[in-house]
C-alpha positions in Angstrom: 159.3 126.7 113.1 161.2 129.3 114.8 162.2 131.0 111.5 159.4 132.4 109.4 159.1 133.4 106.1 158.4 137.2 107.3 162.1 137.4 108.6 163.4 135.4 105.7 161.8 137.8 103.0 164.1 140.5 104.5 166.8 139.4 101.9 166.2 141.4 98.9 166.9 145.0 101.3 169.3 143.1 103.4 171.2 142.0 99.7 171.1 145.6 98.5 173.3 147.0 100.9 176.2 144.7 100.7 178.9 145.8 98.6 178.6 145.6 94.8 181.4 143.1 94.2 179.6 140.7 96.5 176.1 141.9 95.5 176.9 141.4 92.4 178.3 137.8 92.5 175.7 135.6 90.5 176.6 132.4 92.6 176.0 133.7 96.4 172.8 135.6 94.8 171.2 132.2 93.4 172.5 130.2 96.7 170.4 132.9 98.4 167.3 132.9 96.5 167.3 128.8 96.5 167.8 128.9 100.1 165.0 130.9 100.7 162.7 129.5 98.2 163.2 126.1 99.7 162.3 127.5 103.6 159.4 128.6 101.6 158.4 125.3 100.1 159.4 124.0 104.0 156.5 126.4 105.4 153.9 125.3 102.7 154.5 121.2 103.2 156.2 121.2 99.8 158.7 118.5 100.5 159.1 117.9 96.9 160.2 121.3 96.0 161.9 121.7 99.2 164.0 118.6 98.5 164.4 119.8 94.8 166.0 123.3 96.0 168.3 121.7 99.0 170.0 119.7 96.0 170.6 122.9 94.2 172.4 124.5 97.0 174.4 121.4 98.2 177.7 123.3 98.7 176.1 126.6 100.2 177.9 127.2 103.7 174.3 127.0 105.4 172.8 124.5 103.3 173.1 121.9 106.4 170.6 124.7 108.5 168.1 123.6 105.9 168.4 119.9 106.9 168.0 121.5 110.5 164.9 123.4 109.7 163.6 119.9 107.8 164.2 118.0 111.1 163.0 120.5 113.7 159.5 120.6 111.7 159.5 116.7 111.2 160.7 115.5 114.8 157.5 113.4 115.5 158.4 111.4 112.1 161.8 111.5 111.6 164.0 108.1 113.0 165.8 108.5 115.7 168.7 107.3 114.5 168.7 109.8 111.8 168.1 112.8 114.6 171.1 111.3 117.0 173.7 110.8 114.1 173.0 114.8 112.7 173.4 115.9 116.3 176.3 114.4 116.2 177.6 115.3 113.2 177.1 119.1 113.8 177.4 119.0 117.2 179.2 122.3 117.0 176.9 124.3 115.8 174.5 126.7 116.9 171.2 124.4 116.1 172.3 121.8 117.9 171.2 122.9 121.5 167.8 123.9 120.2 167.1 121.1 118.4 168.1 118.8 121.2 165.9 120.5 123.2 163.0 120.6 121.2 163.4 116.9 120.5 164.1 115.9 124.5 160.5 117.7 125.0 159.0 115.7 122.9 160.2 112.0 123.6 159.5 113.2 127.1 155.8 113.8 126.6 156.0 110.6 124.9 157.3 108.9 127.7 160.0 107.5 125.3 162.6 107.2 128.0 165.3 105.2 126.5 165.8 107.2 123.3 165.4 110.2 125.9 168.4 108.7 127.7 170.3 108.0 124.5 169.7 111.8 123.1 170.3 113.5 126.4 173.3 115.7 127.3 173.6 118.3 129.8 171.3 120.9 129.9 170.1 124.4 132.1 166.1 123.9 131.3 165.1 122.9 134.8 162.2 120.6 132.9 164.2 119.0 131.0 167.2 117.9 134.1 164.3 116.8 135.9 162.8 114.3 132.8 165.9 113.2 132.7 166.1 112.0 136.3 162.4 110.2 135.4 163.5 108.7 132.5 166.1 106.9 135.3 163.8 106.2 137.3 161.1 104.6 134.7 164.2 102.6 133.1 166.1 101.9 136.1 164.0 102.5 138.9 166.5 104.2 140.6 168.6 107.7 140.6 172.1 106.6 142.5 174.0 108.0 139.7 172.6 110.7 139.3 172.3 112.1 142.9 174.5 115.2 142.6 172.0 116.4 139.5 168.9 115.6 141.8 170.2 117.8 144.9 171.6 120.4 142.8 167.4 120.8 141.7 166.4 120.6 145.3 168.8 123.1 146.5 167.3 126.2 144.9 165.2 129.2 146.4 162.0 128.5 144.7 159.4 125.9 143.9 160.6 123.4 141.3 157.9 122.6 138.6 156.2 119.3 138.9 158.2 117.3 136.7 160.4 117.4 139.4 158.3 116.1 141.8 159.4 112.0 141.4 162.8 113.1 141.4 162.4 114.8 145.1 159.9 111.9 146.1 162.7 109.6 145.3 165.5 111.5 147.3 163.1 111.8 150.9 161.7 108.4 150.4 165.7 107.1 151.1 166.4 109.9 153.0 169.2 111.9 151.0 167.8 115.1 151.9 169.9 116.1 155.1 169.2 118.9 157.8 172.1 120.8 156.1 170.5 120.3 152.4 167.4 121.9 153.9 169.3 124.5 155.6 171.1 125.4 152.2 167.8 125.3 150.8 166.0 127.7 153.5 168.9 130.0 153.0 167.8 130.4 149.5 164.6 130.4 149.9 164.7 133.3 152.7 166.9 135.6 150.0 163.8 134.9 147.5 161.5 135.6 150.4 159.3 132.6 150.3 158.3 132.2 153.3 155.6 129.5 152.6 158.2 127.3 151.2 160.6 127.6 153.8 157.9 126.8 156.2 157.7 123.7 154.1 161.0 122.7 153.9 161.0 123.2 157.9 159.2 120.5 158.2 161.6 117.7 157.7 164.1 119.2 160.4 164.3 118.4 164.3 161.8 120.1 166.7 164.8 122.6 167.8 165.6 123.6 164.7 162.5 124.0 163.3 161.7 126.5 166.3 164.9 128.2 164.8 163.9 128.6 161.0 160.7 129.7 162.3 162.9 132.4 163.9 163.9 133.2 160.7 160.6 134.1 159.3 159.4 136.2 162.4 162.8 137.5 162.2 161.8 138.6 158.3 158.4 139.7 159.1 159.4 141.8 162.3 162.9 142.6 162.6 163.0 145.3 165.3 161.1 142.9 167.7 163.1 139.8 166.9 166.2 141.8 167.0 166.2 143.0 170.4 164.9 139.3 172.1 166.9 136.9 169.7 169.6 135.0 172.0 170.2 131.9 170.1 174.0 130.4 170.7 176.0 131.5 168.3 176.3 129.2 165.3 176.4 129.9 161.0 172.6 129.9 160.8 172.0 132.4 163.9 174.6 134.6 162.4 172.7 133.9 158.9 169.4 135.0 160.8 170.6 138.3 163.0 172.1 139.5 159.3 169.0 139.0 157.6 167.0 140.6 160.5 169.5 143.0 160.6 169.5 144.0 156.3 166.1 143.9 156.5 165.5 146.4 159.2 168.0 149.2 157.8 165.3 149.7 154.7 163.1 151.1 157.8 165.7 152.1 160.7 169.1 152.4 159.7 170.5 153.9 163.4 168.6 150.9 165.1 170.1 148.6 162.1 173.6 150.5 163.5 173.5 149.9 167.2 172.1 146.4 166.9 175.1 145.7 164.7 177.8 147.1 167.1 176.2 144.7 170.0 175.9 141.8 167.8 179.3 141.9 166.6 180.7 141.2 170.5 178.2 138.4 170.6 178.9 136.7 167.2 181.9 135.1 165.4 180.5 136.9 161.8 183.7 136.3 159.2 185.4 138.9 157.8 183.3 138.9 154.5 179.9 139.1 156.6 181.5 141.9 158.6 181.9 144.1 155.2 179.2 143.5 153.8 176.4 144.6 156.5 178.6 147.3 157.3 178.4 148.4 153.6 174.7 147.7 153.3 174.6 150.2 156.6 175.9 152.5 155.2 173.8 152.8 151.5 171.0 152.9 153.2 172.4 155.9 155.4 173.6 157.8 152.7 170.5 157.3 150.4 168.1 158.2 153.3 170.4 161.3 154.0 170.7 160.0 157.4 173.1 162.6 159.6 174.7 159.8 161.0 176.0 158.5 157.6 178.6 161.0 157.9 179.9 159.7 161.0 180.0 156.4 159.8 182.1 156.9 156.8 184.6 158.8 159.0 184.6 155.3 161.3 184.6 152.5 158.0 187.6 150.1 157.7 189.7 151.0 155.3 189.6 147.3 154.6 186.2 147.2 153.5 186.2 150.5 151.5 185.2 149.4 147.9 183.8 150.7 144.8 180.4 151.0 146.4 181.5 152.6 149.6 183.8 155.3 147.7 180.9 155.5 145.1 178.7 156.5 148.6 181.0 158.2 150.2 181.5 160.6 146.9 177.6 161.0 146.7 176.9 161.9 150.7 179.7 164.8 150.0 178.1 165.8 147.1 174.9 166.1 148.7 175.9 167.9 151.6 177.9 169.9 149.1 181.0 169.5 151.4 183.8 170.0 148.8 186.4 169.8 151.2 185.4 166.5 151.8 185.3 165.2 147.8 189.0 166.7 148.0 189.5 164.4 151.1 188.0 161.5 149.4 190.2 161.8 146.4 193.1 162.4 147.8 192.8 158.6 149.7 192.6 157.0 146.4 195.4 155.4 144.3 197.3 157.3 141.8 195.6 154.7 139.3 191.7 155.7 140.8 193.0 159.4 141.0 193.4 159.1 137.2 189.9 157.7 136.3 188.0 160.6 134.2 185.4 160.6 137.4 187.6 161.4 139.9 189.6 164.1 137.6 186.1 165.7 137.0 185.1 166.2 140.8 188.6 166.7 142.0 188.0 170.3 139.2 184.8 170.8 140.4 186.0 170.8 143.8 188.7 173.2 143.6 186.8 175.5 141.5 184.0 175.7 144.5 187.1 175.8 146.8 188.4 179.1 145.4 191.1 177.6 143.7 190.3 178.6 140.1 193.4 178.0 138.7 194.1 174.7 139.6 190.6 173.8 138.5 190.7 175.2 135.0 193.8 173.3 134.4 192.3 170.2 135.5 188.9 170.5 133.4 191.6 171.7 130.4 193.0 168.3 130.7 190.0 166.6 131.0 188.0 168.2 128.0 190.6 166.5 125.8 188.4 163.2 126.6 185.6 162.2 124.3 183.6 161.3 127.2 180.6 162.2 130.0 183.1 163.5 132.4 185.2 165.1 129.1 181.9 167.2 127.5 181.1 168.3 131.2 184.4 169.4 131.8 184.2 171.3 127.8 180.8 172.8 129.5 182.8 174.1 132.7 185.1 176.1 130.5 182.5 176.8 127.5 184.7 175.2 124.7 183.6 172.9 122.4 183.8 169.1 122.8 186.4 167.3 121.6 185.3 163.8 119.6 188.9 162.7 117.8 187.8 160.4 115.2 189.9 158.2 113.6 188.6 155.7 110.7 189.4 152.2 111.1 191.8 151.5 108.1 192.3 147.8 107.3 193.9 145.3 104.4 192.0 144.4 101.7 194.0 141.2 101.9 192.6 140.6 105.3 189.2 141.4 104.5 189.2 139.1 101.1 191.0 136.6 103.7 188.1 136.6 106.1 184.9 136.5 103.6 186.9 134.0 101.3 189.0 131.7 103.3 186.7 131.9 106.7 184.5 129.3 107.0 182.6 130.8 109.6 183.3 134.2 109.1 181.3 133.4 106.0 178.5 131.1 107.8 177.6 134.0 109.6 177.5 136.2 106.8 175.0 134.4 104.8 172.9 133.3 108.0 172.5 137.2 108.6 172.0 137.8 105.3 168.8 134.8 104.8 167.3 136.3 107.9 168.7 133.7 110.6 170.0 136.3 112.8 170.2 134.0 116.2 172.2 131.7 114.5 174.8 134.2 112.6 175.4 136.1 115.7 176.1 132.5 117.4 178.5 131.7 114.6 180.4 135.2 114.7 180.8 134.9 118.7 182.7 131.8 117.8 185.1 132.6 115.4 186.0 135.9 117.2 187.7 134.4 119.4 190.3 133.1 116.5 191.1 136.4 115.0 194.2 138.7 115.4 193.3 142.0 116.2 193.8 143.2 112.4 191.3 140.0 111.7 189.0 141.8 114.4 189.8 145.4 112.3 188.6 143.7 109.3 185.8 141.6 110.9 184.3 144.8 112.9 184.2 146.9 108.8 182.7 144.3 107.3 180.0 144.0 109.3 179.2 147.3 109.4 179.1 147.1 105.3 176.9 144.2 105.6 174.5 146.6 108.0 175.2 144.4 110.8 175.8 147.5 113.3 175.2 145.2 116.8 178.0 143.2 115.7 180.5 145.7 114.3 180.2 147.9 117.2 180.9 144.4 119.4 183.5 143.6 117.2 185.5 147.1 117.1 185.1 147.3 120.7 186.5 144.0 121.1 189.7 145.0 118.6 190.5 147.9 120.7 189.6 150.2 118.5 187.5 153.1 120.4 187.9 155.9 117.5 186.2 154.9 114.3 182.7 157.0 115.3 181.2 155.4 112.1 180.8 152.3 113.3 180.9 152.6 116.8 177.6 155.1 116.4 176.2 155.0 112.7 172.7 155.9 111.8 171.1 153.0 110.5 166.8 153.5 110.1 167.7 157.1 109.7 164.5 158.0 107.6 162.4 156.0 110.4 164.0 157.9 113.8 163.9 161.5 111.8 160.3 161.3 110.9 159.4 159.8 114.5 161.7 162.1 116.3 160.3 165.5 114.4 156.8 163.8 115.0 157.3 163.5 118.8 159.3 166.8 119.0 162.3 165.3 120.2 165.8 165.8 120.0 167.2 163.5 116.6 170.3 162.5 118.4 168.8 161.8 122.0 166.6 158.9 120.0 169.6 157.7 118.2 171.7 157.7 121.9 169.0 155.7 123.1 168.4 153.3 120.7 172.5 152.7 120.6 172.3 152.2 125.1 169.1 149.8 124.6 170.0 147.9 122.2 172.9 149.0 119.6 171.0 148.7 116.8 170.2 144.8 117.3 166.5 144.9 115.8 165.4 141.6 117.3 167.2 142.2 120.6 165.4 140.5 123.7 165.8 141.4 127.5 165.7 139.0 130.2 163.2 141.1 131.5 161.1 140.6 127.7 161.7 143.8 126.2 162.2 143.9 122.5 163.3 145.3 119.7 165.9 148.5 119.1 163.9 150.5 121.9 163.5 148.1 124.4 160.1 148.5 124.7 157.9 146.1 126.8 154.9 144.3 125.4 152.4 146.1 128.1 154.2 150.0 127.3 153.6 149.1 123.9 150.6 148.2 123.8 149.5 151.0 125.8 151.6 153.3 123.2 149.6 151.9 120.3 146.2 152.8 121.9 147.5 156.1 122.3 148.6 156.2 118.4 145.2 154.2 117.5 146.9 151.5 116.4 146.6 147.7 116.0 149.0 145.2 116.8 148.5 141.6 115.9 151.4 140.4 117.2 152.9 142.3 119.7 155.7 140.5 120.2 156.9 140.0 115.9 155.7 143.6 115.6 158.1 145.2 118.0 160.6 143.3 115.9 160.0 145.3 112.9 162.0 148.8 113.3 159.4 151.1 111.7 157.2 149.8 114.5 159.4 149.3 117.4 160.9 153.0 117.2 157.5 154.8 116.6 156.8 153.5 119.5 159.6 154.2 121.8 159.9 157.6 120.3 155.4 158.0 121.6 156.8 156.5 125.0 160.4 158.9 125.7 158.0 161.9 124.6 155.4 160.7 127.7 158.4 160.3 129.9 159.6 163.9 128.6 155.8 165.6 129.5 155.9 163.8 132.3 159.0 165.0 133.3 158.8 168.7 132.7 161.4 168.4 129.0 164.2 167.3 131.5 166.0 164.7 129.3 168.3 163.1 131.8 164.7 162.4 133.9 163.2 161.4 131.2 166.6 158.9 130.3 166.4 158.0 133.8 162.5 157.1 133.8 163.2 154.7 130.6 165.5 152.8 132.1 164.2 152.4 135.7 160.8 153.8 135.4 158.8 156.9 136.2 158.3 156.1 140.1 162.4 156.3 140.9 162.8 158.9 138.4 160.3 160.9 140.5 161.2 159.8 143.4 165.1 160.6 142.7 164.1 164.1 141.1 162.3 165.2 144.4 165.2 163.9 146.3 167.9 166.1 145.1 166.1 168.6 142.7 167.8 171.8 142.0 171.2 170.7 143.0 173.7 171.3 139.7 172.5 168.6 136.9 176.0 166.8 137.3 175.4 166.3 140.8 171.9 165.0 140.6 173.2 162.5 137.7 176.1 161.4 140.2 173.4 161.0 142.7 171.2 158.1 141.0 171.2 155.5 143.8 171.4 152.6 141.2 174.8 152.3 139.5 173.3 151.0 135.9 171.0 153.3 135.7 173.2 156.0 136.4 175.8 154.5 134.0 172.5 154.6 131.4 171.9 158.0 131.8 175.7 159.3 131.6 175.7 157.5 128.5 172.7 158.4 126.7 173.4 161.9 127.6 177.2 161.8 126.0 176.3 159.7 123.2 173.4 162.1 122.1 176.2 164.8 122.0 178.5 162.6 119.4 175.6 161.5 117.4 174.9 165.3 116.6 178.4 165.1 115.9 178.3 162.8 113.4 175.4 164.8 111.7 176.5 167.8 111.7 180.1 166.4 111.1 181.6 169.2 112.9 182.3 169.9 116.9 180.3 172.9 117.3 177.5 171.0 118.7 175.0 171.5 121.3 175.8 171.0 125.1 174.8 167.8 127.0 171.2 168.1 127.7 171.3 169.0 131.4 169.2 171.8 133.3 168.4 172.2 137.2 165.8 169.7 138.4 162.6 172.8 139.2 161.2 171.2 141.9 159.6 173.0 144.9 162.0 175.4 146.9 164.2 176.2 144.2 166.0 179.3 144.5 167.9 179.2 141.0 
């Protein structure tokens, strides 16, 4: 069962800080307590009692996730006409894909193909598309109608599992797999650079061919070589292969990358589209390896295929070289509307103050200080005033609100499921309604979850209404005896935890990365375990225990203070080592150490984690705001880089 008892107990502090009319109300507290009693009796095999409690609670807004819970714990007993006609019945909500699944998983490992048929509807797990196409083939003994689904599992840049495998046998056997299937596929597989596979998939193409995919592979393993001797007609998959040789060898030699461009261009039909993006990837790699050239061929780009990412690299090269006069340059080609962006405003001042004209400058960082913002606090910083934070508290009806937690069927479905500890769910049923509300319903939505403690939500919610200004809920200070004891314990700045926790995971205690990290610091199982061995303690369960805050943030808090000794006290560093590791950090602070702290921020090659740090940075400044409740705060956390050869 997904939902344990663990999460579920949660409801006695989640219950205490709801608002004492609702806290209060003797029928949504005893709908509660059954609810939870029954899961109870679920988990111990007390069908009796659980059956007992369910009928108690018969017109509770979640009692149906009960009858869910039931059926996802008795799949291998329950009728499956009993399963099919609940799926059906709540086929909009937010169990339903889970259960499906769970359900499809097992009639397939019980080779129970027709109810599998019967039960099936679209789905993304690989595993499952592919027992689908078995179950056709055991009850049918064929797949015509369902060709499109079995190429669209063939086409992909990696090996399929095995379930797959009668699928594909099915699709060679009657030879559906064409030369331009495998080419599609190859193509893939090259970008996930497989080479095994796409020496597999070779295979099944004509002797000419094959000698070209092979091509492809020498041209991945030795670009330089298979550059200068390739002289295959043009065609799409030569012009597929010289770009690939062509990305690859700019990581090594971005001037031979150049010139070998410049002669394949005369010799190759690339579109328009190919054309703009090797010239861009070119260029990044000139301007991160600080190549002289790079200069020279920003001056040369198409104006046509100037983008974000080549006005974000041409912005960085200038600031590297500290050539002002060139920033001015650059910003002066821009739109009136890009002109206007906070970023540009802010190096636009910092130019003309290096430039001499003073003036002009302080004006310009006068206007921009008025912005609660990164480029807004460094601009306060330039002229030594404090920052400007212009909250404004969200004021809604009490109509509306009654409205939503009265009259809202899902507004109030989400409610209770957050409340009972079925946090997956609620936020599923929230995302849907949102969608439904006015902005004043959004207003009213975004406070009331922030009463309810729900701070993940609210912040999504306000954010969503257009609301920017309400500081309480876009940055409260939920867990606050938890991150002051850990913070003071780790000697670390109270707001710069708070900042973080808000950039990982804004406040969402059970938050999961693709990547696997979890909880309200992000913190990956192997860190964390490391983290405990330092503390000397013992997780059971890594996985629940970095679910649980007290846990989660006394670790995170033991891992930013490493990344802060490891990084000499230099916060943004340290910011920029927990969100991309300690390698690049180190790597980026030799890079451009010493330069001016804004510079070096501007200059983080990747664009989220440079986004990360400019937000951690700002948001620790209005979370000491909201402390201290006054402006007179601290400045952003940025010093010079001391590396070797420092003169200041």
């Amino acid at each position: 069962m997904r939902t344990t008892i663990f999460y579920i107990l949660s409801i006695s502090f989640l219950l205490g800080s709801l608002p004492t009319a609702q806290a209060n109300n003797k029928y949504w507290l005893q709908q509660r307590w059954h609810f939870k009693d029954a899961v109870g009796a679920l988990e111990k095999e007390d069908l009796k009692a659980f059956k007992r409690l369910s009928a108690q609670i018969e017109d509770y807004p979640i009692a149906h996730y009960l009858r869910y819970l039931y059926l996802e714990s008795h799949l291998e007993t329950e009728k499956a006409e009993t399963l099919l006609a609940f799926l059906e019945q709540y086929k909009d909500s937010p169990f339903v894909q889970p259960l499906r699944e769970a359900w499809l998983s097992q009639l397939a490992k019980k080779r129970d193909w027709k109810t599998f048929i019967a039960a099936y509807t679209p789905q993304e797990d690989t595993i499952l598309r592919c027992y689908y196409l078995q179950a056709h083939l055991h009850t049918q003994g064929h797949i015509k109608g369902q060709l499109d689904e079995a190429k669209d599992l063939w086409v992909v840049g990696k090996s399929q599992p095995d379930e797959c495998d009668s699928a594909f046998k099915y699709l060679y056997d009657n030879e559906i797999i064409t030369n331009q299937l495998r080419w599609e596929r190859i193509r893939l597989v090259m970008q996930n650079r497989k080479l095994g596979l796409a020496r597999f998939i070779a295979k099944g193409l004509s002797k000419t061919d094959q000698k070209l995919a092979k091509r492809w592979r020498l041209m991945y393993t030795n670009p330089a070589r298979e550059l200068k001797k390739f002289k295959h007609p043009d065609s799409p998959i030569a012009r597929e292969i010289v770009l690939h040789g062509l990305k690859r060898l700019a990581y090594k030699n971005v001037v031979r990358a150049y010139n070998y461009w410049q002669d394949y261009q005369k010799r190759y039909a690339f579109t328009e589209a190919a054309k703009m993006e090797m010239f861009q990837h070119i260029i990044l790699r000139g301007v991160r390896q600080k190549h002289p050239k790079a200069a020279q061929w920003l001056e040369e780009v198409d104006p046509n295929f100037v983008d974000e990412t080549i006005k974000q690299a041409m912005l960085q090269f200038a600031l590297a070289q500290q050539d002002w006069q060139a920033v001015i340059k650059l910003i002066s080609s821009l739109s009136v509307a890009e002109q206007n962006e906070l970023k540009w405003q802010y190096w636009l001042a910092r130019a003309l103050e290096k430039t001499g004209h003073t003036d002009d400058a302080e004006q310009q960082f006068q206007d921009l200080s008025q912005n609660r913002h990164y480029y807004g606090f460094l601009a306060a910083d330039r002229l030594g005033k404090p920052y400007s934070f212009q909250p404004e508290s969200l004021t809604v009806s009490k109509y509306i609100k009654n409205q939503l937690v009265e009259n809202n069927a899902a507004v109030i479905r989400a409610r209770e499921l957050y409340i009972v500890g079925l946090t997956a769910f609620a936020r599923e049923e929230w995302q849907a309604v949102l969608p439904t509300l006015t902005t004043e319903e959004l207003e009213a939505a975004a406070v009331l979850a922030h009463e309810w403690g729900w701070h993940d939500k609210a912040i999504a919610t306000i954010f969503k209404a257009g609301h920017y200004n309400d500081l309480k809920i876009r940055f409260p200070l939920p867990f606050y005896d938890t991150v002051l004891t850990q913070a003071q314990a780790q000697g670390l700045e109270f707001a710069y935890v708070y900042a973080i926790i808000r950039q990982e995971s804004a406040f969402q205690t059970d938050a999961r990365s693709t990547a696997g990290a979890l909880g309200l610091m992000q913190l990956m199982p192997r860190t964390a375990k490391q983290m405990a061995r330092q503390r000397k303690m013992k997780l059971k369960n890594t996985g629940e225990s970095l679910l649980v805050p007290d846990i989660n943030v006394l670790l995170g808090t033991t891992y930013l203070r490493e990344m802060l000794n490891k990084f000499g006290g230099h916060y943004p560093l340290a910011a920029a080592a927990y969100n991309a590791g300690p390698k690049r950090a180190k790597r980026w602070a030799k890079k451009y150490g010493c330069l001016s702290p804004d510079i070096w921020v501007e200059l983080i090659p990747f664009d989220q984690t440079r986004d990360y740090v400019q937000r951690v940075l700002s948001y620790t400044s209005v979370f000491e705001y909201q402390m201290v409740g006054h402006p007179q705060v601290k400045p952003m956390l940025l010093d010079v880089i001391q590396t070797k050869g420092c003169t200041r």
